[in-house]
N, C-alpha and C positions, 0 to 999 in steps of 0.2 A: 504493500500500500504506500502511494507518494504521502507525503509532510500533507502536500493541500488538500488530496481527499480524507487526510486522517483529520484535519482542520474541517474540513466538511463534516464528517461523522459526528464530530466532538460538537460541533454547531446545530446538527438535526436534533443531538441528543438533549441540548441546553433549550433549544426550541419546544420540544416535546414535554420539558418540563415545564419552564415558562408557562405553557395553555393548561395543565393540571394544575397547576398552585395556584391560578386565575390572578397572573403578578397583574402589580398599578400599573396602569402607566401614565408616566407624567409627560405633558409637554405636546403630549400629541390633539392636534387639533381634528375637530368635526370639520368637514369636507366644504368651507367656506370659507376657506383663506386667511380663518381669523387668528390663527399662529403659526408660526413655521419651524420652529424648532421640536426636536422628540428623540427622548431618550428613554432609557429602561430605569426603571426605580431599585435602588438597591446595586450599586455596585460602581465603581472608580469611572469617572469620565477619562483615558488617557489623551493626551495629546495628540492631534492627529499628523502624522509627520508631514503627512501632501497638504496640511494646510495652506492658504492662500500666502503668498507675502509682498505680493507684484500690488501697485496701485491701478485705478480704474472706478468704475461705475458700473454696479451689479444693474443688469437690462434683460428682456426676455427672451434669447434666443429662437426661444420655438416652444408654444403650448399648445392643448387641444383640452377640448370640455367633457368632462366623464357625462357621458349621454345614457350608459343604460345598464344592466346586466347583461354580459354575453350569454347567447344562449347555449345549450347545451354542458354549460359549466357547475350546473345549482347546488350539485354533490361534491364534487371534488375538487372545481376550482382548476388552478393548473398545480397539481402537487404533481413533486417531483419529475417538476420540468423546469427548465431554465427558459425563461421568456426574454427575445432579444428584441426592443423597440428598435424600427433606424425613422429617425427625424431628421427633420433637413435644415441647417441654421439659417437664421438672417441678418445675424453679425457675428464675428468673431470674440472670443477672449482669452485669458493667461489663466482662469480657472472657472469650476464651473460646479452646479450642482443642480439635483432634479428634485422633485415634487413625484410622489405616490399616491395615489389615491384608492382607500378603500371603502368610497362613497356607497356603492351598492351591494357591498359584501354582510354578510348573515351570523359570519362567525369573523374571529382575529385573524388577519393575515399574518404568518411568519415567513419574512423575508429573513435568511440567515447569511444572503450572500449576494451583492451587487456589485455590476461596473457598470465605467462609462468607457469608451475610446471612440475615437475616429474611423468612420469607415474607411476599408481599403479602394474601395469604388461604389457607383452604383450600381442596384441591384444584386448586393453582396453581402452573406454575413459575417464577410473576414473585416479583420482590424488591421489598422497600421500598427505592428507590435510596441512600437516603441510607446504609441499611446495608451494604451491598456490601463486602467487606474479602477482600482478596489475605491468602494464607497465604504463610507463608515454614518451612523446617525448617531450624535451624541456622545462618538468615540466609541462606538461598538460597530460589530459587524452582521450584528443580528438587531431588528428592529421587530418588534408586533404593532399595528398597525389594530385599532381595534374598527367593529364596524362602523361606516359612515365617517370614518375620521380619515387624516391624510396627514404626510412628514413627509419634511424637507429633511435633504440630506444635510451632512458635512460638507464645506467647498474643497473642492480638491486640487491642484494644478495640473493643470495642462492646457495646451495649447489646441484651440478649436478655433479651426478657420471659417472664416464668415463662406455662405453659399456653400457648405457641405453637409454631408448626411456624416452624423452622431449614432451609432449602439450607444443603445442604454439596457444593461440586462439584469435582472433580479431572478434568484431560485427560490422556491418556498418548497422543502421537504413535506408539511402535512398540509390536510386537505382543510378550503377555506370557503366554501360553497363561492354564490357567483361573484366573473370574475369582472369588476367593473371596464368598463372601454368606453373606448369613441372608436364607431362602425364607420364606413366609407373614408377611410385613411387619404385615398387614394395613394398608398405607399404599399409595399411590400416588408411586413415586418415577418420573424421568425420565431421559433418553438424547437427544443430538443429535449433529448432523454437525459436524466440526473445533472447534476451541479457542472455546465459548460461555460458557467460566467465570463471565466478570466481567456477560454478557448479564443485565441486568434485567427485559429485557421476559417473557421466558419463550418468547418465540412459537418459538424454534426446536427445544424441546423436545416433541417429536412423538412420539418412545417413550416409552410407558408401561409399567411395569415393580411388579409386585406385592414385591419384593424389596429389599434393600440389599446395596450393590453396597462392596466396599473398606473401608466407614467403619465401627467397630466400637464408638465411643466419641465423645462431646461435653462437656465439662466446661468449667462455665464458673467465675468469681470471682464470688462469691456475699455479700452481706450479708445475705442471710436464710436462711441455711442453714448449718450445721457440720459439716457430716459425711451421709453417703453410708449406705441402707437397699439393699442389695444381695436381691434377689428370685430364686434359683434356681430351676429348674423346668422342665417338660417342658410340654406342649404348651395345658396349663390356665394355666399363669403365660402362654405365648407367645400366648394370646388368641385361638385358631385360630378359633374360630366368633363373636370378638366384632364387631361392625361395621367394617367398615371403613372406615378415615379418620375415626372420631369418637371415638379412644382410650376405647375401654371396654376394656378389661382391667383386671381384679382392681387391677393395680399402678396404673394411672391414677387409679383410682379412690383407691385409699389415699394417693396425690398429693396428691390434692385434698384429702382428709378432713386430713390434717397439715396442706397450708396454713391450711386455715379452724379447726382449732381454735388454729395461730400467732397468725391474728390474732385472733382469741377471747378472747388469754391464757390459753388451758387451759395446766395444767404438762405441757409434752408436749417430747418434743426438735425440736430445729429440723434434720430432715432431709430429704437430696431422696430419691426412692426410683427404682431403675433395674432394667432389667428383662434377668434375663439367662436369659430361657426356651429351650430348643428342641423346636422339635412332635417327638415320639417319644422324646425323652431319656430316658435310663435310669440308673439309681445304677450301676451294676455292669459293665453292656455297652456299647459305643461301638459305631459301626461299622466297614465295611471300609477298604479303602486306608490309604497311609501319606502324612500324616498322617490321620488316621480318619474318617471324614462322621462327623459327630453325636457327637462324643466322650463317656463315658458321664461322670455328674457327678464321679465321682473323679479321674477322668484332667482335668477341668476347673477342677478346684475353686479351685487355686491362681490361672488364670488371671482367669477369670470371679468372682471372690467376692476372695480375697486382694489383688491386685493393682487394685480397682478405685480409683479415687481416693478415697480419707478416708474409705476403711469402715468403720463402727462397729456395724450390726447386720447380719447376714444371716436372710434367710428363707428356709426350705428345704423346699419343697413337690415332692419326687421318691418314686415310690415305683411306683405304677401301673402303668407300664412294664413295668417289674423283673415284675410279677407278669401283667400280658395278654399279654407278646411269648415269656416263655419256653416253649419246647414242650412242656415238663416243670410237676411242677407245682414255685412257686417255692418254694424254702425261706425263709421267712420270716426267720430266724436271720442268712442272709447278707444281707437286706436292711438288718436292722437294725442289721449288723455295720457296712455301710458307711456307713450314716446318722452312727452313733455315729465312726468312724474321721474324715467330713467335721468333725463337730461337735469333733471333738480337735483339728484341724489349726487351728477358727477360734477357739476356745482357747489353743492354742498365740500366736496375735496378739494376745489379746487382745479377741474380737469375744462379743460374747450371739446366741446362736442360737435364731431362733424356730422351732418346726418344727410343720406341719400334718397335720394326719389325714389318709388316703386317701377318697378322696370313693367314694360307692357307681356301679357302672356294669352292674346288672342289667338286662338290653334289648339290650344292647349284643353284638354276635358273640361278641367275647372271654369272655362268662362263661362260667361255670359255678360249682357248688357248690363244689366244693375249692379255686378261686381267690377265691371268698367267702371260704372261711376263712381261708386266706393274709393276707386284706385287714386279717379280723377282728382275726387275732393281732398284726399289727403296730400299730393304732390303740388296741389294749389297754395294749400298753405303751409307746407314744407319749403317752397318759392319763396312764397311772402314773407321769409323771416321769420315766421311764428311760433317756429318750435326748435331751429338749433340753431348752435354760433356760427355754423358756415355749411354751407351744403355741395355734396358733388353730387351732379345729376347724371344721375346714370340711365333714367327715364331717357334726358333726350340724346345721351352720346350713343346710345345699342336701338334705337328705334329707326324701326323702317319710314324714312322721311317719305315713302307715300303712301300709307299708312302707319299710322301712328301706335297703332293699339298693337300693332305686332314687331317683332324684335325685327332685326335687321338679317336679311337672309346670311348673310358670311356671320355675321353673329348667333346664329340659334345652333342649338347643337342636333337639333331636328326634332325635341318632342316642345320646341313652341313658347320654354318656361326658362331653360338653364342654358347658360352660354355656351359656343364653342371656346375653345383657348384662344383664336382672337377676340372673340366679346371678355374672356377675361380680360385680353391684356387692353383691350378699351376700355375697359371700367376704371382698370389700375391709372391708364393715361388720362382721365377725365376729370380725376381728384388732383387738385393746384396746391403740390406741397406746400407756398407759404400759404395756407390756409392751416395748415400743421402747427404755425408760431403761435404764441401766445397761450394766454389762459383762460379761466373763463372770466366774461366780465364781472366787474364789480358789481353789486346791489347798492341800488343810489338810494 
């Protein structure tokens, strides 16, 4: 037996006591952002040697929204499996650290054993070896993780280059029923048998898996970045029809357009932008069960947008939904009510809110004439000023200027509602990064 799997053993064994002795746990927060740190009760915090020491500004890298319980998981979870997320960054940094989430889970997660490193390419689940870094939470290498709550790691150093795909891998030896995620990744993450954490090769990772499994957050320590462009949204920010594996989403895209006009020297803010979509999201309604699959963006808002690391603007592209899912026709009024109610809360911190038009989806099942109108009235007064600090209309950059009510033929991705990856990369071109600056206004 190698030293690491005897470290492994020694770690399932410490795990499997832990969940009998029903230990405290301190530090670890319920799955709303409202603490970040977690460690185990009862025992020496050591010093973490990959500690941080390089200076910077902790910024978002790259997050996604725990949307639901994966199915087929309700029993077992992923026990004894090593789960490899790969994310795609949107800045670089000199160290770095993730977010867990065991928002939908029934019983304790035991994580005994995680990394982070660099991928070797894409579509790969090898590492650059030299980046390989053990995570630690609290100065331990075992974390429980109870249900509905979530921990942030340890920061660790290494070097993560902006515009690349990140593994992020965690093992849990015992079984944790279901396993929280966000479904339509549009990435290729993996899955293997026993403790592959620290594995470079990749070769043992033979599940593929369209999803992210646990990880809900990536932040790294940034020199080229201050602050964090938080992206809300339902299933047009989440990318559903954009490529996958070659980050076309709206948000990618506005990734990139910020870097290049940084190094350009355009006066623009130096932010990463992260992406906190989910396909069918809705301002108003969330779904069933406790806690809710697909929570609607109110019941979200704090988590997803307040609480992301070193938020300075949100973007708030929800609306849609609210008006194709209701069976009724929607009232326009309460949509706006809640646009305007998020946009007080990120007020209330402090943040500028950009907010976008509803895009036309004539073709589409869902239409009809009175939910045209629904559309009409809220973009009217999304125009007018009425409800954020600046607005990108993506209503009129993706609409077919001869007709209105329908997306732009090179922009539909053919069912009428969600873009092609040029309608993405038109959406991402439509928003006027100095509309990025500043804060929110003052209350006279």
């Amino acid at each position: 037996m190698t030293r690491r799997h005897g470290y492994a053993l020694l770690s399932a064994i410490v795990a499997l006591v832990l969940g009998l002795s029903a230990a405290i746990y301190v530090g670890v927060a319920a799955d709303d952002g409202s603490t970040h740190r977690s460690t185990l009760a009862g025992g020496n915090t050591p010093r973490n040697p990959a500690a941080p020491v390089s200076t910077g500004t902790w910024v978002g890298a790259w997050s996604a929204s725990p949307a639901a319980a994966e199915p087929g998981t309700e029993t077992d979870g992923m026990a004894g499996r090593s789960v490899r997320n790969v994310v795609h960054t949107g800045v670089g940094g000199t160290s770095a650290r993730v977010t867990l989430s065991n928002l939908y889970g029934q019983s304790p997660l035991t994580i005994t054993h995680a990394s982070v490193a660099v991928a070797a390419g894409s579509g790969t689940a090898a590492a650059v070896t030299q980046s390989m870094r053990r995570l630690t939470f609290g100065g331990n290498t075992t974390v429980v993780i109870p249900p509905g709550g979530q921990v942030m790691s340890d920061a660790v150093r290494v070097n993560i280059p902006a515009d690349t795909n990140v593994l992020v891998t965690t093992y849990s030896p015992t079984r944790s029923g279901p396993v929280t995620h966000h479904p339509h990744a549009r990435q290729t993450s993996y899955a293997a048998l026993g403790d592959r954490t620290e594995d470079v090769t990749g070769a043992a990772y033979t599940e593929e898996v369209g999803s992210w499994r646990y990880l809900t957050a990536l932040d790294v320590l940034s020199k080229d970045a201050n602050g964090t462009v938080v992206a809300l949204g339902d299933s047009l920010t989440d990318g559903i029809t954009s490529t996958s594996g070659a980050n076309r989403r709206w948000t990618d895209v506005l990734s990139r357009r910020l870097r290049a006009a940084i190094a350009a020297g355009e006066d623009v803010p130096r932010y990463s932008v992260v992406n906190q979509g989910i396909s069918g999201n809705r301002i108003l309604v969330g779904g069933l069960g406790r806690p809710a699959d697909n929570p609607s963006g109110l019941d979200r808002f704090r988590r997803d947008v307040l609480d992301r690391t070193n938020v300075k603007v949100v973007v708030i592209a929800l609306g849609v939904n609210d008006i194709l899912r209701d069976p009724d026709l929607a009232d326009p009024e309460l949509i706006l009510e809640g646009m305007r109610t998020m946009v007080g809360q990120a007020h209330a911190r402090g943040l500028k809110v950009v907010g976008a038009t509803l895009m036309p989806f004539q073709g589409h099942r869902g239409y009809t004439d009175g939910r045209e109108a629904v559309r009409g009235q809220i973009n009217a007064e999304i125009r007018a000023g009425r409800v954020f600090d600046a607005v990108v209309d993506f209503d009129e950059a993706l609409r077919d200027p001869y007709n209105p009510r329908k997306l732009r033929p090179e922009y539909d991705s053919g069912d009428h509602l969600h873009p092609s990856d040029l309608g993405y990369a038109r959406m991402a071109e439509a928003l006027d990064l100095k509309d990025l600056k500043g804060t929110a206004p003052a209350k006279l």
